[in-house]
Backbone bond lengths (Angstrom), bond angles and torsions (degrees), N, CA, C in turn:
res aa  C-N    CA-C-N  psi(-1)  N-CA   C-N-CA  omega(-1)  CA-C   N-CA-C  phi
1 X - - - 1.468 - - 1.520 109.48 -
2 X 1.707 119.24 138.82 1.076 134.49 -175.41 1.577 110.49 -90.33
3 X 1.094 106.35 164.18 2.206 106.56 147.91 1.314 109.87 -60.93
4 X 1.346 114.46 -25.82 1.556 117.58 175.91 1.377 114.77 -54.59
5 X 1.271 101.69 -60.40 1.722 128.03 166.08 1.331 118.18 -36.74
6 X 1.355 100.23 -29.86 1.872 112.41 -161.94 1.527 103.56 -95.86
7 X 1.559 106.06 -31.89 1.884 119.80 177.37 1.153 88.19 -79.85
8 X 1.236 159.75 -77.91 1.362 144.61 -135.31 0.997 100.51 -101.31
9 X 1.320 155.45 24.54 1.484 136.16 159.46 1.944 88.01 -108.32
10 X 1.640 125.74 -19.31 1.178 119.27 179.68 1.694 104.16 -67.34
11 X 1.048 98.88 -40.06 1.701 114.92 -162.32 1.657 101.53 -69.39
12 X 1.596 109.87 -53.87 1.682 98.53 163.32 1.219 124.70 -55.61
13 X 1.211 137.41 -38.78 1.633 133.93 161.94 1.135 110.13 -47.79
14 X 1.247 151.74 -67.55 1.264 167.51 103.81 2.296 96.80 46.19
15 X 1.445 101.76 -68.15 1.539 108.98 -161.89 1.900 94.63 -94.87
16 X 1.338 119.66 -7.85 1.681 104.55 -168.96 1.473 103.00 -62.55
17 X 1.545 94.59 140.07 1.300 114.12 172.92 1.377 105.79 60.68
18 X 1.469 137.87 54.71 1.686 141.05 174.39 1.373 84.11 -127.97
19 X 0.959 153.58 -16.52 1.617 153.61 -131.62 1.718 123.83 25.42
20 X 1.115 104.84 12.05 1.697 125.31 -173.19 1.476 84.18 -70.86
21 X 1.517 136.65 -60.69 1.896 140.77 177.76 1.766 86.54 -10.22
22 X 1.507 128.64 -86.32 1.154 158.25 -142.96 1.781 103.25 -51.31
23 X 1.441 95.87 -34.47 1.631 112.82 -169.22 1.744 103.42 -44.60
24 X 1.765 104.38 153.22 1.135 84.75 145.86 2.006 124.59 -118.60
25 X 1.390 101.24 168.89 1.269 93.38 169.52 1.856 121.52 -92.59
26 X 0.868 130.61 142.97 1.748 114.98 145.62 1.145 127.83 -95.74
27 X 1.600 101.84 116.90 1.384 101.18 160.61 1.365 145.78 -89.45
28 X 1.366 127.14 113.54 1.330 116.32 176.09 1.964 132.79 -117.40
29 X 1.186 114.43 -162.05 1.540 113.11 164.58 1.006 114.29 -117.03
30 X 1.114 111.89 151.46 2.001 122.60 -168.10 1.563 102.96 -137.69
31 X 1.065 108.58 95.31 1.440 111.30 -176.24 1.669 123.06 -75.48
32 X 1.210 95.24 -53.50 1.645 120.38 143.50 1.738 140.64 -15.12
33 X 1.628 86.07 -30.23 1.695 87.64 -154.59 1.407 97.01 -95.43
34 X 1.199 107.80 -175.14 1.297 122.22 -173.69 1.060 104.93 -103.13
35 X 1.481 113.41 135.43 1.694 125.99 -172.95 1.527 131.27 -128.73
36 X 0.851 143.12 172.19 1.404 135.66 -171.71 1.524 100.16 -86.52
37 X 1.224 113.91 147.86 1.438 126.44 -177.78 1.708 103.61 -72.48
38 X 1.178 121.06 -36.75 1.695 116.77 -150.12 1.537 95.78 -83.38
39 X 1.652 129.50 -54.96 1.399 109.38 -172.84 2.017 121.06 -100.54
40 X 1.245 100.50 146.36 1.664 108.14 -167.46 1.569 82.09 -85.99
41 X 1.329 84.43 156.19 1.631 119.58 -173.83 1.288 128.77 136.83
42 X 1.427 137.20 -163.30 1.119 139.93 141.44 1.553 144.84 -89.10
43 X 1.224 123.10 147.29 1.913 106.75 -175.46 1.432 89.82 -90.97
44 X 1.511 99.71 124.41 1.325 138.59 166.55 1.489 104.78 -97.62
45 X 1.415 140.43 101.44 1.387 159.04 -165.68 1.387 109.35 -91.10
46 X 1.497 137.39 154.89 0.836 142.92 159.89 2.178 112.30 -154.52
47 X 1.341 87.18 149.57 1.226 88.65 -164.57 1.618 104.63 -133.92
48 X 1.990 123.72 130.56 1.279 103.57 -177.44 1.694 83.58 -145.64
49 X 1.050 132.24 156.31 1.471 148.96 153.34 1.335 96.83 56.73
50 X 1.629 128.09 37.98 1.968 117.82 166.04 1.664 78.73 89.87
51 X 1.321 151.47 35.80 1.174 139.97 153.57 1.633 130.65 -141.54
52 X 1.110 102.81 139.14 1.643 98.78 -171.79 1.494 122.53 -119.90
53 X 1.355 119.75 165.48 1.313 117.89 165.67 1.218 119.76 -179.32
54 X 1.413 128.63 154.53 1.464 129.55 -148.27 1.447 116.01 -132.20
55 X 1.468 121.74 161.76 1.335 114.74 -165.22 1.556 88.45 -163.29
56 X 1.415 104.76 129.78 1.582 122.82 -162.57 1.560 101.10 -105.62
57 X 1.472 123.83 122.47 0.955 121.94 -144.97 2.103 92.57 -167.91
58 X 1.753 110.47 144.95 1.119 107.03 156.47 1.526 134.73 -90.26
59 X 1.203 95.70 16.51 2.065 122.78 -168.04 1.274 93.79 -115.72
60 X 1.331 149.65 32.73 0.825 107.41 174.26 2.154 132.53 -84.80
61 X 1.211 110.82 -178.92 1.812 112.03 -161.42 1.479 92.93 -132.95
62 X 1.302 102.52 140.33 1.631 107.64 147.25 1.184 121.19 -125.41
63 X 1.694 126.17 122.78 1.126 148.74 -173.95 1.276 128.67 -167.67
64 X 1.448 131.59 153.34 1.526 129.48 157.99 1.336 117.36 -92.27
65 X 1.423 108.55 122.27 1.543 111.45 178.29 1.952 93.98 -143.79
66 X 1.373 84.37 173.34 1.740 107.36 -151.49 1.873 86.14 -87.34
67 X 1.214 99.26 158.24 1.442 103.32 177.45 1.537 123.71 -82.86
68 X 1.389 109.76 -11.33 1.282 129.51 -170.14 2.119 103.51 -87.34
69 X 1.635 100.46 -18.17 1.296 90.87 161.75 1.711 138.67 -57.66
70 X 1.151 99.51 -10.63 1.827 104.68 -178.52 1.383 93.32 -84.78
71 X 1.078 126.39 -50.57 1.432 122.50 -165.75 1.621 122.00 -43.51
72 X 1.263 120.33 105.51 1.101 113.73 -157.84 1.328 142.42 92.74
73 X 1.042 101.07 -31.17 1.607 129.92 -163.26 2.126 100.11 -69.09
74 X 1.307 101.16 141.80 1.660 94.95 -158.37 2.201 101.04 -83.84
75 X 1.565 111.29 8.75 1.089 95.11 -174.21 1.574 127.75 48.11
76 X 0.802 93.73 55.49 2.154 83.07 -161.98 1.799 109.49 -95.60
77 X 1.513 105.92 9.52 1.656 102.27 -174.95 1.608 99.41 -160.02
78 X 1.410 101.59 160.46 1.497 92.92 179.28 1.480 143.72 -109.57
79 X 1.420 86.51 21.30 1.926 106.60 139.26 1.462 116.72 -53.12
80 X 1.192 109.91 -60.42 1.493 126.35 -164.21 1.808 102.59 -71.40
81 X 1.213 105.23 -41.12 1.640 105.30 168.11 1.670 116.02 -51.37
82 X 1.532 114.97 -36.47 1.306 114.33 -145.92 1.493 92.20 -90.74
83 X 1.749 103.20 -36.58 1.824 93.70 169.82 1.146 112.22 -67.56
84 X 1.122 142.33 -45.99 1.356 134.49 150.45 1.029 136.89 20.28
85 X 1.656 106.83 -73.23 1.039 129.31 -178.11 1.361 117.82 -90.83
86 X 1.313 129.73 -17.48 1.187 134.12 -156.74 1.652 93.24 -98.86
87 X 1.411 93.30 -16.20 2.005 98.44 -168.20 1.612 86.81 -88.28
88 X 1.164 100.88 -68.46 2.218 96.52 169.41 1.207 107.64 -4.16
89 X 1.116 104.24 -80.12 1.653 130.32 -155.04 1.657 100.71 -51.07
90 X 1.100 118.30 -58.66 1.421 129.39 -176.78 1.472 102.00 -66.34
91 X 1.150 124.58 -75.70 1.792 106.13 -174.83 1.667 115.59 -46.52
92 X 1.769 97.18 -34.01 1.658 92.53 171.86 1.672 128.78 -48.32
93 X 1.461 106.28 -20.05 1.277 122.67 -150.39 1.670 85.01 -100.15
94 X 1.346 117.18 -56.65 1.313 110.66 -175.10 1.304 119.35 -60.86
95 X 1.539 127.24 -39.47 1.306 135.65 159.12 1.417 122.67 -46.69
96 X 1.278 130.13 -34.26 1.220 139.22 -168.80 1.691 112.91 62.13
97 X 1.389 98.16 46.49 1.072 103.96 174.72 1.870 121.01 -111.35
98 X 1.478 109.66 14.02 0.972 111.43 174.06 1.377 117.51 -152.90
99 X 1.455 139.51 114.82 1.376 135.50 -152.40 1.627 90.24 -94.48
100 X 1.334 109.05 160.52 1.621 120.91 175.16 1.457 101.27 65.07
101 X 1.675 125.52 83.58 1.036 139.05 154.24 1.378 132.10 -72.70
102 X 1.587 107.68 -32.64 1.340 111.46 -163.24 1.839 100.24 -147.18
103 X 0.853 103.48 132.44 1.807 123.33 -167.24 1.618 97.17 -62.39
104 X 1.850 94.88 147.40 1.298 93.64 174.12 1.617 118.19 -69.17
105 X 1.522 100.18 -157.51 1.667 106.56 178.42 1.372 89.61 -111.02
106 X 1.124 90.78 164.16 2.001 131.50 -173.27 1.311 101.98 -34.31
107 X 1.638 114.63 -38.75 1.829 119.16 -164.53 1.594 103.00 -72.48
108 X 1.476 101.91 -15.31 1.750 91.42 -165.94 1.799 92.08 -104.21
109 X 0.753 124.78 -1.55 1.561 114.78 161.28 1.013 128.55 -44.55
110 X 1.140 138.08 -57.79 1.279 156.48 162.94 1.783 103.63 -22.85
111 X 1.471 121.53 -97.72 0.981 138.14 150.93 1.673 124.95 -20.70
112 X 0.980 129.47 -55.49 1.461 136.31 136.70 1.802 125.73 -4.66
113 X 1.668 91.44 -60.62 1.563 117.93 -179.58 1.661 104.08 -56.71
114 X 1.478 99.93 -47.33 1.830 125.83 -135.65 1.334 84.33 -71.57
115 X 1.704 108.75 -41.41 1.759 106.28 -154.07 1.831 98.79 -97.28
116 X 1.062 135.43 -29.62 1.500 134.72 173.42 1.736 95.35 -78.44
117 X 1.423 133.96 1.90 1.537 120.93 168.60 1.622 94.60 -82.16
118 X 1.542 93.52 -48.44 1.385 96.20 -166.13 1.674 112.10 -66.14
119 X 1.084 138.43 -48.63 1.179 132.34 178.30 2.074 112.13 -49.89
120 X 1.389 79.89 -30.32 2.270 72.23 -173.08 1.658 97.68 -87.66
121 X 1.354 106.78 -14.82 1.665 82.32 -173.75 1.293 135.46 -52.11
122 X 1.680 109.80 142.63 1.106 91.07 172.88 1.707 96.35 116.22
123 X 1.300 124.39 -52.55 1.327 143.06 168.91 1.068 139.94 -68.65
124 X 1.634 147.64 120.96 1.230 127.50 162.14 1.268 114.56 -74.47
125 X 1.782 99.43 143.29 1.121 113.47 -160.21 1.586 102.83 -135.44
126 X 1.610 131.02 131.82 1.036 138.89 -142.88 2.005 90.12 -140.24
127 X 1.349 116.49 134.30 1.548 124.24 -137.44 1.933 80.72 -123.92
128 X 1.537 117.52 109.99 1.084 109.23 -165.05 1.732 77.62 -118.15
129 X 1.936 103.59 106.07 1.418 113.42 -172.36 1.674 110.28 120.17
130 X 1.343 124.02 178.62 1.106 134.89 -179.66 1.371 107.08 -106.57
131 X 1.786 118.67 126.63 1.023 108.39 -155.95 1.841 98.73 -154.36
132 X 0.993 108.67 34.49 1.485 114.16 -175.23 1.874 115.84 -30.87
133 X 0.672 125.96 -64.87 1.658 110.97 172.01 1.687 121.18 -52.94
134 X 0.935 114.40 -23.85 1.505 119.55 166.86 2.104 109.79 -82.43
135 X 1.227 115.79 -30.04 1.593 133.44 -172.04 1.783 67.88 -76.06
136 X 1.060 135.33 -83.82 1.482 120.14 -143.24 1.682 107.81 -71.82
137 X 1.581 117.13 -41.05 1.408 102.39 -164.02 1.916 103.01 -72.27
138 X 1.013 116.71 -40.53 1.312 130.82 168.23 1.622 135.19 -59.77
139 X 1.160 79.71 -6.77 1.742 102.91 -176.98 1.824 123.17 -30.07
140 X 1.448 101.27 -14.25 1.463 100.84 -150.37 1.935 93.12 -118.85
141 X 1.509 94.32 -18.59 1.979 99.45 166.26 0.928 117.52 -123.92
142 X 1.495 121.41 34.64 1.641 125.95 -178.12 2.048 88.18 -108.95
143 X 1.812 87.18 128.70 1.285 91.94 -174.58 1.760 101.57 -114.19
144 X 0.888 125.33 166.25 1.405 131.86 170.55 1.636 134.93 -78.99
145 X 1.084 95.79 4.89 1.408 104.56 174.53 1.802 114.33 -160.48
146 X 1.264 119.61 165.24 1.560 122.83 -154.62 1.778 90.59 -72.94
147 X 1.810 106.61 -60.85 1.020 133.53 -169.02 1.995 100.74 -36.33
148 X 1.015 85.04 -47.18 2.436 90.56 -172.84 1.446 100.19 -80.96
149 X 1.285 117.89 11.88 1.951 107.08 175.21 1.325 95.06 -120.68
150 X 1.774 85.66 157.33 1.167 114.25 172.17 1.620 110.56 -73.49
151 X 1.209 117.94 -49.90 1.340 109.28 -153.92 2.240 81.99 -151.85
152 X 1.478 88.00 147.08 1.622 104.95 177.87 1.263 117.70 -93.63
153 X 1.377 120.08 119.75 1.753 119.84 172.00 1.762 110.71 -99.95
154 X 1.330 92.98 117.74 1.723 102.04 -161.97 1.734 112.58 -107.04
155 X 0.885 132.77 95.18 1.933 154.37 157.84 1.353 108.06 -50.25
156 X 1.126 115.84 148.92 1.629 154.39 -166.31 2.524 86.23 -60.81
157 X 1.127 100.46 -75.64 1.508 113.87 -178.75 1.733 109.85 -37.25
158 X 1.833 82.80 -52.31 1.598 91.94 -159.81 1.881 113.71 -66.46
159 X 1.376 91.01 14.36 2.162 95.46 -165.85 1.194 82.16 -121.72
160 X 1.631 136.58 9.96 1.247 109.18 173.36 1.470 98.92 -136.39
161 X 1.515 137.80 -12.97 1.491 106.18 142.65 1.748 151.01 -56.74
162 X 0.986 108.64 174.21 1.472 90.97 -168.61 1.076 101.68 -94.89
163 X 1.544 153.18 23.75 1.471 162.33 131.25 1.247 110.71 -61.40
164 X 1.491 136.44 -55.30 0.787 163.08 123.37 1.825 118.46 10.73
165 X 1.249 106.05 -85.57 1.282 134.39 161.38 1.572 101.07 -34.46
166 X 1.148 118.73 -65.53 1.562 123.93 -141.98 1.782 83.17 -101.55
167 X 1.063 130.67 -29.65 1.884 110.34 -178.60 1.963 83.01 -88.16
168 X 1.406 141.27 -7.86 1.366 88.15 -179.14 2.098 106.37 -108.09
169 X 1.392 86.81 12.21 1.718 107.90 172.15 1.926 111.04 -89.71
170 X 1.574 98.71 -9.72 1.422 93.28 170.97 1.505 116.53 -116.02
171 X 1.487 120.80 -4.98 1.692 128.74 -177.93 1.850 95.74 -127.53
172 X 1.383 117.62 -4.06 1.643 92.48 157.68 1.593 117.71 -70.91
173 X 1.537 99.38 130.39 1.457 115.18 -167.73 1.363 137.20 97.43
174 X 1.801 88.15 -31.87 1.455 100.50 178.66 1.530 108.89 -90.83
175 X 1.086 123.24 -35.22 1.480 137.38 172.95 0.888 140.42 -82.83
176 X 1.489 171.72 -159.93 1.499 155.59 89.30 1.580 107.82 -46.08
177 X 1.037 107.41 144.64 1.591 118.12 172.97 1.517 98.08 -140.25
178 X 1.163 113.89 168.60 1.353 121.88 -170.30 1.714 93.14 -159.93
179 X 1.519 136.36 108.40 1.327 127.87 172.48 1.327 104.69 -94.30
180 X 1.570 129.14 147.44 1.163 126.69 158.69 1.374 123.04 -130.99
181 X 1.416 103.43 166.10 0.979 136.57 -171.46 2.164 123.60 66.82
182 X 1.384 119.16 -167.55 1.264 104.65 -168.61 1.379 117.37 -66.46
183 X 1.827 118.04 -25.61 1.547 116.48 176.13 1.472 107.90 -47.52
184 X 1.296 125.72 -24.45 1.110 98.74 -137.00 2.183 88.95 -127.79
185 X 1.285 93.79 36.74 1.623 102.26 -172.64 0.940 90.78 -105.95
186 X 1.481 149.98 -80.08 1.640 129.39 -158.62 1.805 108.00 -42.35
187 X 0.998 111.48 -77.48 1.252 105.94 -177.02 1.600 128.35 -40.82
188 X 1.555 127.76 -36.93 1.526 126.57 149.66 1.186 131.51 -56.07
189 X 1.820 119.46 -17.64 1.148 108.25 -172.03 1.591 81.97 -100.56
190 X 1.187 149.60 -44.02 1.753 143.48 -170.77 1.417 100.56 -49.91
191 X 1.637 108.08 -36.43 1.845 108.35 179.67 1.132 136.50 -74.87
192 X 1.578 79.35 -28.48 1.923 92.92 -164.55 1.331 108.78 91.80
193 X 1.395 139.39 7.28 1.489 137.13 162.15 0.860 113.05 -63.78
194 X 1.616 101.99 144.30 1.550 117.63 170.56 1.571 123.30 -50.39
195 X 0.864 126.07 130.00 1.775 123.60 -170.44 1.273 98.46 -133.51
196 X 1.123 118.81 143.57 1.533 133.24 -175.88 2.100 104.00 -149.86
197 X 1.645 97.48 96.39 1.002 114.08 157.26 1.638 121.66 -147.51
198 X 1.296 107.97 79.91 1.731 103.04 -164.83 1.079 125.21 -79.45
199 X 1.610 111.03 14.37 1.564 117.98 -166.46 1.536 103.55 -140.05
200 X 1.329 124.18 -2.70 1.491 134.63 154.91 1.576 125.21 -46.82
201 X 1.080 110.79 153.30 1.527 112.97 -162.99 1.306 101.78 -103.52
């Protein structure tokens, strides 16, 4: 069993007996949209009851499937993670159970950078995911392994490989983690993880 495991069996407690389980979601790609600067991939969209939300991912799927598919479901690849999450994200959104759904615009990047530099300084910091603007501004406390950091910076990709998966199933609790941006809000707010997006919509 994952944190994955641990968000979606929270999230079914959460919907039993609302009949929302039954719903379906759509999933699509949004090439277009506006995305968070920190993780590479694509916005993978999902949409359920007039609500949306997205999860940046190199897997991404387009399809309608029922929400009651996670439940249970063994996750075993990270396609299946990224719908996952993208389905999270969206019931999160309809529930109002998770603020900062959807990433700011381009102007708040800048500022964005300034204040997550400023909060890690000082720290080694170990990039759980692909994260090229953080690999360069950070360049000088980005360490190579989970074990030599201080504290974990966690991406939309990096929660759905199985490296990924399994270093933040072995330093949740033990570590600081810090997830960012909107991929990575349903699942922090069902956990209680730290989330850091102060300029998300």
């Amino acid at each position: 069993m994952s944190f994955w495991h641990d968000a979606i069996k929270r999230l079914e407690n959460v919907l039993a007996d609302s009949g929302c389980e039954d719903g379906v979601v759509k999933l699509d790609v949004n090439y277009d949209a506006d995305v968070c600067q920190y993780p590479k991939g694509v916005p993978m969209e999902g949409y359920f009851g007039g609500q949306s939300g997205q999860f940046i991912t190199s897997e991404p799927i387009r399809a309608n499937t029922r929400i009651s598919f996670m439940f249970g479901a063994p996750l075993a690849n990270q396609k299946q993670r990224a719908a996952a999450g993208v389905i999270t994200n969206t019931v999160s959104a309809f529930l109002s159970l998770a603020r900062r759904l959807h990433p700011c615009t381009p102007d708040r990047y800048a500022p964005c950078l300034a204040e997550l530099s400023r909060e890690v300084a000082g720290k080694k910091v170990y990039l759980v995911g692909p994260m090229p603007v953080l690999e360069r501004a950070l360049k000088d406390q980005v360490v190579d392994s989970p074990e030599a950091a201080d504290l974990l910076l966690v991406a939309g990709d990096g929660m759905t490989a199985d490296a990924g998966v399994a270093c933040i199933d072995e330093y949740r609790g033990k570590k600081r983690m810090i997830f960012l941006g909107p991929s990575t809000a349903g699942v922090s707010g069902l956990l209680d993880l730290e989330h850091w997006c102060p300029y998300g919509r």
